[in-house]
C-alpha positions as CSV (number, residue, x, y, z in Angstrom):
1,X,95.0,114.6,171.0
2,X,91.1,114.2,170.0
3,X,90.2,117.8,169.8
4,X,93.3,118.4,167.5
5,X,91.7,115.6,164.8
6,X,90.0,117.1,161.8
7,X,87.1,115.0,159.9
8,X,88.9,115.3,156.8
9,X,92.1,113.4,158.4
10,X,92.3,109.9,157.0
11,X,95.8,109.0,158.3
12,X,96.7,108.6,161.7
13,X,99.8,108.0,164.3
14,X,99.2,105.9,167.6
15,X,101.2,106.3,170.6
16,X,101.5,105.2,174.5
17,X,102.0,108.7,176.0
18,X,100.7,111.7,175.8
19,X,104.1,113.5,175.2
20,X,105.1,111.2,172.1
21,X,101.7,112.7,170.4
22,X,103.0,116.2,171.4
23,X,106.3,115.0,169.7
24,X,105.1,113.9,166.6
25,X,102.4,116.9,166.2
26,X,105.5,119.4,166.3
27,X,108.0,117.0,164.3
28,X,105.9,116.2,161.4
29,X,102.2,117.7,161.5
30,X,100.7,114.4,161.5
31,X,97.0,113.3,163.4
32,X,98.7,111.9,166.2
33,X,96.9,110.9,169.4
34,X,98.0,109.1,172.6
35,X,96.2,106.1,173.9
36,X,94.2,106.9,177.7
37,X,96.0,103.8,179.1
38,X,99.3,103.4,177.1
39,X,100.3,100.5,175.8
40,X,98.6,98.1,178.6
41,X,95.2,98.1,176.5
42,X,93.3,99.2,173.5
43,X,89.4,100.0,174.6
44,X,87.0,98.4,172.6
45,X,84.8,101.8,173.2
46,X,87.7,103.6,171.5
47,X,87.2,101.7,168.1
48,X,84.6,104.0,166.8
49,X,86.4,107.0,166.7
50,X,89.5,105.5,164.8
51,X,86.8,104.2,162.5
52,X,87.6,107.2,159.9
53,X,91.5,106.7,158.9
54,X,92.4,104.4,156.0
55,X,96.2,104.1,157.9
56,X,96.6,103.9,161.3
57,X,100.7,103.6,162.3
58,X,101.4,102.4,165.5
59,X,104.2,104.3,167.2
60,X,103.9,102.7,170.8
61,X,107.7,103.0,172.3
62,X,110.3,101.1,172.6
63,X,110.8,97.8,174.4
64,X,109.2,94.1,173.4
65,X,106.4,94.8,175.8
66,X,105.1,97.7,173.4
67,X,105.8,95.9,170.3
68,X,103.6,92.9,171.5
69,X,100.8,95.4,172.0
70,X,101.6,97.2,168.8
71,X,100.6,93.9,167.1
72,X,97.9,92.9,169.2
73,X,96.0,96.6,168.6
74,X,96.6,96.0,164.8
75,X,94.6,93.0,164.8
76,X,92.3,95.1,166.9
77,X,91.8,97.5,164.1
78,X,91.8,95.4,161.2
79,X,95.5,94.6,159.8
80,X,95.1,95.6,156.0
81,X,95.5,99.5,157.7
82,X,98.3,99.4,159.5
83,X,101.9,99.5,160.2
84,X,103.9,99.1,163.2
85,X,107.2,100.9,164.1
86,X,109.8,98.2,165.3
87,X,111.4,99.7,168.4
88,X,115.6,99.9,167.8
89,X,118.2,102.4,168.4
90,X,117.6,104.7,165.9
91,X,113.9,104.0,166.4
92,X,113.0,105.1,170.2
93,X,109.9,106.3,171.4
94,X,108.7,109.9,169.7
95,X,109.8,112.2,172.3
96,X,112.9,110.5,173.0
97,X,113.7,110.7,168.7
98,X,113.0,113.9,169.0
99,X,115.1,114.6,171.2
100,X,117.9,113.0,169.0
101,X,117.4,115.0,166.6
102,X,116.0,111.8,164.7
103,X,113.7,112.7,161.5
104,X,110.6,111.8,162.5
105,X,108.9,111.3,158.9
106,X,111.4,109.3,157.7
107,X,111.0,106.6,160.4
108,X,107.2,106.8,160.0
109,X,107.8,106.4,156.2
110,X,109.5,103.1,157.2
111,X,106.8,101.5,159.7
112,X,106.0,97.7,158.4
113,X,102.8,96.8,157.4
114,X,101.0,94.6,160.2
115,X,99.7,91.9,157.1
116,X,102.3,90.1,154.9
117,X,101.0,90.1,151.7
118,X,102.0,86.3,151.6
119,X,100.3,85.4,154.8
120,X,96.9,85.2,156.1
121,X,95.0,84.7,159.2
122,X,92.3,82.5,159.2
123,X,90.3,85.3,160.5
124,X,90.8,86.5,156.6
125,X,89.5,83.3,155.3
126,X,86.8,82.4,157.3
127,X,84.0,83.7,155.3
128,X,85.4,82.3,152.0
129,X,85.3,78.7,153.9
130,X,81.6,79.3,154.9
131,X,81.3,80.2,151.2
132,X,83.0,77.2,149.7
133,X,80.7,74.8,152.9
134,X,77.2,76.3,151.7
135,X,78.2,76.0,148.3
136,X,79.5,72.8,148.0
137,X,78.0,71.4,144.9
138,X,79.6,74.4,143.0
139,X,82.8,73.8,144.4
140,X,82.8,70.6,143.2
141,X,83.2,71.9,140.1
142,X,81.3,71.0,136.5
143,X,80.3,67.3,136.6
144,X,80.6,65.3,133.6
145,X,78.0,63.5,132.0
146,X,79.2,60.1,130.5
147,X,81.6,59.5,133.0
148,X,80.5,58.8,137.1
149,X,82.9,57.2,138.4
150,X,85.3,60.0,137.2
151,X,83.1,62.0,139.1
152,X,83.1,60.3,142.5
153,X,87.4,60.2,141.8
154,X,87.5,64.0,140.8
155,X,84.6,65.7,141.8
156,X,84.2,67.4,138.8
157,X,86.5,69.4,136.3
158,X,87.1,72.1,139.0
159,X,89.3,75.7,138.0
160,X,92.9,75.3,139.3
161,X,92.9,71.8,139.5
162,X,95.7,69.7,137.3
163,X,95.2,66.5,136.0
164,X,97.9,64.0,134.7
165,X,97.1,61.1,132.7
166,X,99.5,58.3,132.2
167,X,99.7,54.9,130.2
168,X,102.0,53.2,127.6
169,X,101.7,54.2,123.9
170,X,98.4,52.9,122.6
171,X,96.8,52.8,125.7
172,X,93.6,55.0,124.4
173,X,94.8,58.3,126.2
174,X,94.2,60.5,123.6
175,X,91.1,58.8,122.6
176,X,89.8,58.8,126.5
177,X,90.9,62.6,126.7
178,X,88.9,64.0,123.7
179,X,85.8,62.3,125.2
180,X,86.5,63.5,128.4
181,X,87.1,67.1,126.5
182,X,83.9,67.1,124.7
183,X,82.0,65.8,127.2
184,X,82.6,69.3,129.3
185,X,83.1,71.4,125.9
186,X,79.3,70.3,125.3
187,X,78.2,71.9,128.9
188,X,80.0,75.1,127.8
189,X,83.2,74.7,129.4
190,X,85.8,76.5,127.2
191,X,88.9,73.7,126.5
192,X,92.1,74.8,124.9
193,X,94.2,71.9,123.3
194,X,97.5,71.5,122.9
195,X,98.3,68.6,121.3
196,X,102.5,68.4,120.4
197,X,102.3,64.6,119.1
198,X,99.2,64.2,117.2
199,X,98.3,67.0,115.1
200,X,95.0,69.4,114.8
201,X,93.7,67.9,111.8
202,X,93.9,64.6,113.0
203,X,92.7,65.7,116.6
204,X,89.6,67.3,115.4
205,X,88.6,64.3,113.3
206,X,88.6,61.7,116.5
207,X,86.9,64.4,118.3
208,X,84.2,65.2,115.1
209,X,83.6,61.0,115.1
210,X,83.4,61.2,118.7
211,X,81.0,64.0,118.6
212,X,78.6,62.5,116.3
213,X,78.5,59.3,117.6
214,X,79.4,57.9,113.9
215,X,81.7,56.9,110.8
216,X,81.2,60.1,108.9
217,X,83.5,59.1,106.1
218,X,80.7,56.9,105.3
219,X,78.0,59.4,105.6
220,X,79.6,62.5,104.1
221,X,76.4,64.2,103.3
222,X,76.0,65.0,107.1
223,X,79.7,66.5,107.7
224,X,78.5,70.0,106.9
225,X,75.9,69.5,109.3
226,X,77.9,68.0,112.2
227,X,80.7,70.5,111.5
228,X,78.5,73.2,112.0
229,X,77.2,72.1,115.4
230,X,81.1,70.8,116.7
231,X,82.2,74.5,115.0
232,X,79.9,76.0,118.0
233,X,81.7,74.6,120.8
234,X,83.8,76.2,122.9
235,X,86.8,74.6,121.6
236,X,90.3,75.7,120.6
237,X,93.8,74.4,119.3
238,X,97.0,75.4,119.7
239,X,99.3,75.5,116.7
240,X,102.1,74.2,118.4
241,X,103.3,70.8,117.2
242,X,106.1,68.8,118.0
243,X,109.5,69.8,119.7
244,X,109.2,73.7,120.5
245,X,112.0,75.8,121.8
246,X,111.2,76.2,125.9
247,X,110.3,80.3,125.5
């Protein structure tokens, strides 16, 4: 079926025998070709000239023995491009559906895609994991300045990470949190707060004192000048304060 593929074809039928491709060609019009060996092997030297079509659906017959190769020839030729044709009753072989009277595009319009968009191989991950092993440092995520040993627990503040703190009322979590805030608001992460118990007036005076190292209600000629530099921070509140309806 080679001669009978155009350059400008970008979708593509694979079968096991020569009279399924002849099937499909009359049925539906469809690049179609037939593999030299059937279903028993997929050539590595035939991989360039499939190189061209963006969908490749694999049409291979009709007992376990082709499906197993279906799926092993779609890892072959990269998963993300095709789709297999599960063998079944009112699925046979091309010729043989043909003969039926089956439609023909209908049951290539209902191949399955050979990748699960909710699983991967590790064949798709692997140069994301010799990403994340040369880069480790930046993995780790931004390190905070004041605080080491949180560093060694945490690694870092890293992006998709949670992190619960607990302790009785009093206990200095709020107090511990705004330091642990500003100490990453200061390196330019952005830090959204949402404070339901405490509210943002309040919350942005600890975090002013704790900013500027000092008592400003007993220096208030410097609050315009702190303010201005805390103002520049990356740093935002949510309006939300005590109980809130769940939506």
């Amino acid at each position: 079926g080679l001669p009978l593929i155009s350059r400008r074809d970008t979708e593509l039928v694979l079968t096991g025998w020569e009279l399924d491709a002849l099937a499909l060609h009359q049925a539906t019009g469809v690049a179609s070709l037939a593999l030299p060996r059937g279903t028993t092997c997929l050539p590595p030297a035939l991989l360039p000239y499939l190189e061209q079509f963006k969908r490749i659906t694999l049409w291979l017959g009709e007992d376990l023995r082709s499906w197993e190769a279906a799926k092993l020839f779609a890892r072959k030729l990269s998963l993300k491009r095709c789709s297999l044709v599960r063998p079944g009753d009112l699925q046979p072989r091309p010729l043989e559906a043909l003969n039926q009277g089956l439609n023909l595009t209908k049951i290539l319009r209902a191949a399955l895609p050979a990748s699960h968009k909710s699983i991967v191989s590790f064949r798709q991950l692997r140069e994301e994991v010799f990403g994340e092993l040369v880069n480790t440092e930046q993995v780790a995520g931004v390190k905070w300045a004041r605080f080491p040993e949180l560093n060694k627990l945490l690694k870092g503040h890293r992006r998709g990470e949670l992190t619960i703190f607990t302790g009785p009322t009093g206990s200095g979590k709020t107090t511990f949190i705004s330091e642990y805030a500003l100490d990453l608001c200061t390196q330019g992460v952005c830090t959204l707060w949402g404070s339901f118990e405490i509210n943002n007036v309040r919350l942005a005076k600890i975090m002013l004192t704790q900013f500027a190292a000092q008592r400003l209600e007993d220096q208030l000629e410097l609050y315009d000048e702190w303010a201005d530099r805390f103002e520049d921070l990356p740093l935002y509140f949510m309006t939300f304060h005590g109980q809130q309806n769940i939506k």
